[in-house]
C-alpha positions in Angstrom: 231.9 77.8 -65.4 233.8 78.9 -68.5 230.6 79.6 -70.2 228.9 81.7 -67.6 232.2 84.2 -66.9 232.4 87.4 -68.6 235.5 87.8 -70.2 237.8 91.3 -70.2 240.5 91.4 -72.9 244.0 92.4 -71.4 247.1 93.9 -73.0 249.1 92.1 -70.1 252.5 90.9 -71.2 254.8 88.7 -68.8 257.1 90.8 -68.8 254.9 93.4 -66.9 255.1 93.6 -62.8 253.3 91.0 -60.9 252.4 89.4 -64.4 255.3 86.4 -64.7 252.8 83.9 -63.0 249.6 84.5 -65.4 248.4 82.4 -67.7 246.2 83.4 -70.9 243.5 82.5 -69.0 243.0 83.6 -65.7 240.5 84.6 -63.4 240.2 87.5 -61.6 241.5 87.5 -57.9 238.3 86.7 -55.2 238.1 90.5 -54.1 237.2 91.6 -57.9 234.4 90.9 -59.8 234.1 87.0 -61.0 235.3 88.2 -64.5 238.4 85.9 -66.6 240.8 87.7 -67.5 241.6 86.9 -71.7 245.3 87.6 -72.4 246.4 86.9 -76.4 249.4 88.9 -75.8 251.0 87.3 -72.8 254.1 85.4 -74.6 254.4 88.4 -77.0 258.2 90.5 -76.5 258.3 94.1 -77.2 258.9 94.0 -80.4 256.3 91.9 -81.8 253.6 94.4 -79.7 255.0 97.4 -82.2 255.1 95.1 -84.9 251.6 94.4 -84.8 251.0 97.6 -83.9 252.2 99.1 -87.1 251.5 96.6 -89.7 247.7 96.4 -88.7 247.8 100.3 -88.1 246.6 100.1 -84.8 245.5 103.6 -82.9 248.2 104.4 -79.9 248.6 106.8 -77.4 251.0 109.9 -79.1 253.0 109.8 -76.2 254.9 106.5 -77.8 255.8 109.0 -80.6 257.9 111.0 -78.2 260.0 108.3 -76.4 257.5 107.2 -73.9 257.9 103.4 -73.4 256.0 102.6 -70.7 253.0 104.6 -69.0 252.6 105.4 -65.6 251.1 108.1 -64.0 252.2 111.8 -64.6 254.2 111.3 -61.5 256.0 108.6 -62.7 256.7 108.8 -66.2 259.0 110.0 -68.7 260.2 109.7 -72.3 262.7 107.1 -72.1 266.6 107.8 -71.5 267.6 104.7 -74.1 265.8 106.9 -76.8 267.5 110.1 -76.5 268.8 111.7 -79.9 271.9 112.8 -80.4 270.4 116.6 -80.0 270.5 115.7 -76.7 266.5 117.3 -76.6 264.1 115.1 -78.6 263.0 111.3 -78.4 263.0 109.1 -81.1 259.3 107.1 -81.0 259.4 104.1 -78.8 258.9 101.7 -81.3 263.0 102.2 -81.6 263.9 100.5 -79.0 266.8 98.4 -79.2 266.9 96.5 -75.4 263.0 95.3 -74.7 264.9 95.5 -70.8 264.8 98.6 -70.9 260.6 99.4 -71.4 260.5 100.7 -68.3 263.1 103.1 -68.2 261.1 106.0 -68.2 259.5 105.0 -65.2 260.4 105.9 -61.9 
């Protein structure tokens, strides 16, 4: 069963909607393709994503750079309030965030 299952490799954290109940394995629900869904990163906080990020020089989006947090859509996305300079105009890179709660605080 294991054997014959593709596998897709997920970014999925716990902490994203509708993820709390995964597990790091996890198949895909019946109305997708019989695919098991691989997810290394699932236990991982905020933090630790960035750190990994940077130490192993990992290619991004550039929108991270500009206080982006969390991606949407261009409907629902903006640079995130918590990241604000004092300039009261630019973003510091989201990397410098301080509260992991607050990820999604560009999203609306």
């Amino acid at each position: 069963w294991y054997q014959r299952r593709v596998r897709v490799l997920m970014g999925t954290r716990s902490t994203d909607p509708y993820s709390a109940s995964l597990r790091s394995f996890t198949p895909c629900d019946p109305s997708w393709p019989d695919l098991m869904r691989v997810s290394p990163i699932l236990t991982w906080s905020y933090e630790q994503v960035w750190r990994f990020i940077r130490e192993l020089g990992v290619p991004y989006c550039s929108l991270y750079d500009i206080g982006y947090t969390s991606l949407g859509n261009i409907h629902n996305t903006q640079p995130n309030p918590a990241l604000l300079c004092e300039d009261g105009a630019t973003y510091k890179p989201a990397h410098c965030l301080a509260d992991d709660t607050q990820e999604r605080a560009g999203r609306t």
